[in-house]
C-alpha positions in Angstrom: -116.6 103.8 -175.8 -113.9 101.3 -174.4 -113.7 97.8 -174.7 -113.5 95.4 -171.8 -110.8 94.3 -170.3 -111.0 91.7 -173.1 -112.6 90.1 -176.0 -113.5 92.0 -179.9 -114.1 96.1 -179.8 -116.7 94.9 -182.5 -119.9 93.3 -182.5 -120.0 92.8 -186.6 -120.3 89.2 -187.2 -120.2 88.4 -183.8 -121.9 85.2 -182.5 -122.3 84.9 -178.8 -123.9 83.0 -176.1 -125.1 85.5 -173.7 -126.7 84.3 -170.5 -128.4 87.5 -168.4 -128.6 86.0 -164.4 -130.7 88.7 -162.5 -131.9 88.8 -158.7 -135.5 88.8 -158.8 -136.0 90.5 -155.6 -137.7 93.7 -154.5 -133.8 94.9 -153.5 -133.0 95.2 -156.8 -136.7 96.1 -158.4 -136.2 100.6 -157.4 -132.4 100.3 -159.7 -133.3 98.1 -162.1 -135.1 100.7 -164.7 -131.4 102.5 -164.6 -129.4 99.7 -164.9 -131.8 98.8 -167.7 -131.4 101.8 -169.9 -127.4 102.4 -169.2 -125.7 99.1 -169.2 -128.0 96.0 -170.1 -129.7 97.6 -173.5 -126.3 98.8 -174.6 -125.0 95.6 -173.8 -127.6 93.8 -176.1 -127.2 96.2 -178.5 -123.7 95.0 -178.5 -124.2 91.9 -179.6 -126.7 92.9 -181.6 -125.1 95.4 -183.3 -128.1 98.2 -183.0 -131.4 98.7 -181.2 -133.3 95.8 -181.5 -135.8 95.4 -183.9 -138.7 93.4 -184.2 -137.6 91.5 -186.9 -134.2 90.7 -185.7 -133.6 87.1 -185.8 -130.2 85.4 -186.1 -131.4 81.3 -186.3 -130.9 78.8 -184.3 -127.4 78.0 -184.8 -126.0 80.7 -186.8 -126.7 83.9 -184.5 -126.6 85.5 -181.4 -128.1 83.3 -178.4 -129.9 85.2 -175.7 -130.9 83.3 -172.6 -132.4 84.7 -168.9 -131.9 83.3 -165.4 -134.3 84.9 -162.7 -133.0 83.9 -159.3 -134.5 84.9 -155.8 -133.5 84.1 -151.9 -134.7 81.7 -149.5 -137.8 83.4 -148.5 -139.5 82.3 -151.8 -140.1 78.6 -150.8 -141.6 76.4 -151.8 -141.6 77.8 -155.2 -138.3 76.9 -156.9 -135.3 79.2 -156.2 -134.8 79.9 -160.2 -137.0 80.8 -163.5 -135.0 80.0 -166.6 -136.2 81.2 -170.1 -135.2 79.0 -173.0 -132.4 80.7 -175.5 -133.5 83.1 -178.5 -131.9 84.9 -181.2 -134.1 87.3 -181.2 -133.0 90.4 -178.8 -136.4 91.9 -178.7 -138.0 88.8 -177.5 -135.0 89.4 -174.9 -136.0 92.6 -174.2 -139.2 91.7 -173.4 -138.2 89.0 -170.9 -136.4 91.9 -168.9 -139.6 93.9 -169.0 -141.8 91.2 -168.0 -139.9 90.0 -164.8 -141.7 90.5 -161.3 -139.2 91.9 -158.4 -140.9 90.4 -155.2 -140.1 89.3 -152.2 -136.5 89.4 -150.7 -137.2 92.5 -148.0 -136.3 90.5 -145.3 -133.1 88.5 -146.4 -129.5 90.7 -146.3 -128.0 87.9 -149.5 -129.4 86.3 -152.6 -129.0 82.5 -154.1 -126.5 83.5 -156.6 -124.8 80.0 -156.4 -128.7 78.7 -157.9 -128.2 81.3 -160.7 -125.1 80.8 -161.5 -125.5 76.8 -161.7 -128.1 77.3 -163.7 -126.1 79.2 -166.3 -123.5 76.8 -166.5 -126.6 74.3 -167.8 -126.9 76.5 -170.3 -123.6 77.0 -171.7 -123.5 73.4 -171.4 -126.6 73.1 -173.6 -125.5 75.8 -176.1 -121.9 73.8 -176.4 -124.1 71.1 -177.8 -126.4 73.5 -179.8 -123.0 74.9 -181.7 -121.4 71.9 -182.5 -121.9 72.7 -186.2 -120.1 76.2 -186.1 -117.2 75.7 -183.4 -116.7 78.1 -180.3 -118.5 81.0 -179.9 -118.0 83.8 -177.9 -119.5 83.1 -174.7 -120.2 86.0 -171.9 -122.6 85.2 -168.4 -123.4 89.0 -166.8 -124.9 88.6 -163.6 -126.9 91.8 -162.1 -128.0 92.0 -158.5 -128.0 93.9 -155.7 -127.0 91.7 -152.4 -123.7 89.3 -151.9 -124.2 85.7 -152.2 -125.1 82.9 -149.3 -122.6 80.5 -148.1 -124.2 77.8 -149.0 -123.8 75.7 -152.3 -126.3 74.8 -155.3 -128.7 72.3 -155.0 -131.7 73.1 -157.7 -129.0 72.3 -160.2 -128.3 68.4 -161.5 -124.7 69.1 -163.0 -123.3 71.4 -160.3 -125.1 70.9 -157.2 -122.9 71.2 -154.1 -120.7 73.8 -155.6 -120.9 77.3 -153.7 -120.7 80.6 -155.7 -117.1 81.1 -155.8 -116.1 77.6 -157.0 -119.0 78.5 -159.6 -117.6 81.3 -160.7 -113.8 79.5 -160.8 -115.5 77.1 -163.2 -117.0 79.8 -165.5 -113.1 81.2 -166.0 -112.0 77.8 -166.4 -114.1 77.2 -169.5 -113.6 80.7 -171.1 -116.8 82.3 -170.2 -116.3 86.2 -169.7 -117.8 86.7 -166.6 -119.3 90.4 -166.2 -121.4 91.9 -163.0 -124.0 94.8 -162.7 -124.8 96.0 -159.7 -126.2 99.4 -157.9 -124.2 99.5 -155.3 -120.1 98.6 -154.7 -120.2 95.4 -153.0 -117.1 93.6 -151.9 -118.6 90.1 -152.1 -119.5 91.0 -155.7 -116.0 92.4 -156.7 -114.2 89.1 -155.2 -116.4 86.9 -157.5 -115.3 89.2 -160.8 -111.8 88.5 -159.7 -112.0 84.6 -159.0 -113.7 84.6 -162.6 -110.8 85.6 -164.3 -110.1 83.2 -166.7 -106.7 81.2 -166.9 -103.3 83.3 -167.8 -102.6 80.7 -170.8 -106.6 81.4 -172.1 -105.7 85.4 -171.8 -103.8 87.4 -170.1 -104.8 88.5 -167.1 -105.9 92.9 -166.6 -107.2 94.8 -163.8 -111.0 95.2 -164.2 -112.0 98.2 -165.1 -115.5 100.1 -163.7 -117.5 101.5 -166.2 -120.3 103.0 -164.6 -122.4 105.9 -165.5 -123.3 106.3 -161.2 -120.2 107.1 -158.9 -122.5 104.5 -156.5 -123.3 101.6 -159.1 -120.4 99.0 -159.8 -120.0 97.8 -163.2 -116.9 95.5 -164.1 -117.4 93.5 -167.8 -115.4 91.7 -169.6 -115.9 90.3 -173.2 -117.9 92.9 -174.1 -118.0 97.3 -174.8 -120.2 99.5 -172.5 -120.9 103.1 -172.7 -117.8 104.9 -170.5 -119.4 106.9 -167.8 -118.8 109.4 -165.2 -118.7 107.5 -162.1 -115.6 105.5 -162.6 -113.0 108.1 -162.3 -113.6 111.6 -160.6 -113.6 114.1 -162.8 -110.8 117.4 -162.3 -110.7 119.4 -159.5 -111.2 123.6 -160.0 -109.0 125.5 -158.9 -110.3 127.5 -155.7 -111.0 131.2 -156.6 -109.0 133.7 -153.9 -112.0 135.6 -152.2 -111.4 139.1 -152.6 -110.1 140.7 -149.3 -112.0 144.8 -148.9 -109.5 147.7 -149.0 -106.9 148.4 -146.0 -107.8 151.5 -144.5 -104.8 154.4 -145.1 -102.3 154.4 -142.7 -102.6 157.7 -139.9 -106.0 157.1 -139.9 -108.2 156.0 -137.1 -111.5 155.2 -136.5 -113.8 157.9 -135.4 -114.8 157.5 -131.8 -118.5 157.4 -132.0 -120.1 160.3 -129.4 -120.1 159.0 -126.2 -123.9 159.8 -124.3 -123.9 161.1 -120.8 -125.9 158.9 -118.5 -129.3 159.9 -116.5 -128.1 160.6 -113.1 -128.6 158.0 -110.5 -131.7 158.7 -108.6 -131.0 160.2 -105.0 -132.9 157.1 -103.1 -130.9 154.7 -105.2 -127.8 156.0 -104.8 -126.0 153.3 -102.3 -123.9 155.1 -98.8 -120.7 153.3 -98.4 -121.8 152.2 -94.9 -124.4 150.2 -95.7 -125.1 146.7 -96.9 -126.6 145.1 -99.1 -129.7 144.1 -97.3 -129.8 147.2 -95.4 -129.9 149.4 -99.2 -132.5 147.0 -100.6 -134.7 147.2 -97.1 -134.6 150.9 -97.7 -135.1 151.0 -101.2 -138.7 149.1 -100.4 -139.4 151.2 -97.6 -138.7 154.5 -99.8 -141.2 152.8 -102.8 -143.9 151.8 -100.7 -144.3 155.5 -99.4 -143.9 156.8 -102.4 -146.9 154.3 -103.9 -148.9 155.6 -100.6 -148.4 159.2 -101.1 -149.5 158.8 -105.0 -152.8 157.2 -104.2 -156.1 158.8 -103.6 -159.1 157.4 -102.1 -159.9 154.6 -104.7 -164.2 155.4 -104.3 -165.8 158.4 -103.5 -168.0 158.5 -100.2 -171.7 157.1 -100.5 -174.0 159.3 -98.5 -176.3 157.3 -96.0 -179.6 159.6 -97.4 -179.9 161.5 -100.2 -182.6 164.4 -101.1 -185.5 162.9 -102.4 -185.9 164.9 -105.9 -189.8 167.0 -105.8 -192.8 165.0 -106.0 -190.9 161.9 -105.2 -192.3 160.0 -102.1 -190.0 157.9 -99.8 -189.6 154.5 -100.7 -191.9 151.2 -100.0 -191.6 149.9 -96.8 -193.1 146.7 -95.7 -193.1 148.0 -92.1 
């Protein structure tokens, strides 16, 4: 176990906002049961601080917040680009929520409306600010998980922060000390650039290169504000050292090879052998002419002779004749 690149190594005591914003497509539906049972149950068990149970509830104000954002691409219209789920303290309830979404649609589109997601989120940090006015500041962390790079174009489902694209989204997250973490099965360079523009403010904290934790040399996992399970696909593990192929023995020197028994050829038939005075076309003219009478003299008559009358056998009169 690590931490992040910030925030407590603990989760004892800990109360957090946690907003999950997920791509509710079919492109991330085949990773999503891995990315499930390796980064976002670890992650609520976090916060948490075990498996959830049933009976886990922290209140409405005193405890852990837990809050989902479904968003999807263009090709869902006209049904609205984002499904929110009101916040809980209860992380099984959460759990539940991430079992029960439906990954449709989104074969034919190569981004996602992360901009509608993320706005969304900010709404609800906005409404948990007013939520926790009785305790103070909490410790606040938005993990987005997806599979495709965001549109260019800006937020408009959203009444506070329509207009703004995804990476003056993100900006704003930093700004107001959310820990900004991403999930995603594949390393995406769009993806990576919004974890960097979410770094939050060098007075706030300072600033650290983000580290991947991720169990699949293919997924991409950058967190902050929070601990994940350290896995085996951010770092290659060590090389082996090449074993040195045994070479076979060097023959003795003064010794040689013995010659295998050379076989004496059939002599060259006498009608094949070739005079030096003739050509080419002349030898193979005469090699026919020498096969065919050869063939000729080999053959015998092919069918016996019929005799024109035969002997009629004793007491055997001579054929029917119409005549």
């Amino acid at each position: 176990m690590v931490p992040g690149s910030e925030g407590p190594a603990r989760a004892g005591g800990l109360v957090a906002d946690v907003v999950f914003v997920i791509e509710g497509t079919a492109n991330l539906g085949p990773y999503f049961e891995g990315l499930r049972k390796h980064y976002l149950l670890p992650a609520i068990e976090y916060f948490n601080g075990g498996p959830p149970a049933e009976t886990d509830f922290g209140g409405d104000y005193g405890g852990t917040q837990y809050s989902l954002v479904v968003f999807n691409t263009v090709d869902c219209a006209p049904e609205s680009y984002v499904q929110c789920h009101a916040p809980t303290s209860s992380a099984y309830e959460f759990v539940t929520w991430l079992d029960g979404i439906k990954f449709m649609g989104g074969g034919g589109e190569s981004c996602s409306l992360i901009a509608e997601g993320l706005s969304t989120a900010l709404q609800l940090f906005d409404d948990f600010k007013k939520m926790r006015e009785q305790i103070g500041q909490t410790h606040r962390v938005c993990l987005l998980i997806c599979n495709s790079p965001p549109y260019l174009l800006p937020a408009v489902e959203s009444t506070t922060y329509s207009g703004y694209t995804t990476e003056s989204l993100v900006q704003k997250i930093g700004e107001q000390g959310i820990h900004f973490s991403i999930v995603s099965p594949r390393k995406l360079p769009a993806l990576r650039l919004l974890f960097e523009k979410a770094a939050p403010p060098a007075l706030l904290e300072p600033l650290q290169p983000p580290t991947d934790v991720s169990q699949d040399p293919r997924h991409m996992v950058l967190v902050r504000g929070l601990v994940l399970p350290v896995g085996g696909g951010s770092a290659p593990g060590p090389l082996q050292p090449k074993q040195p192929v045994p070479l076979p023995p060097a023959a003795p020197s003064g010794t040689s090879l013995s010659a295998a028994p050379q076989q004496s050829l059939p002599p060259v038939p006498q009608q094949y052998q070739v005079p030096g005075n003739l050509s080419a076309a002349q030898v193979a003219a005469q090699n026919a002419v020498e096969a065919a009478k050869n063939q000729k003299a080999g053959l015998g008559p092919r069918f016996s002779p019929i005799n024109p009358l035969q002997q009629a056998a004793p007491g055997v009169g001579p054929p029917f004749s119409q005549a």
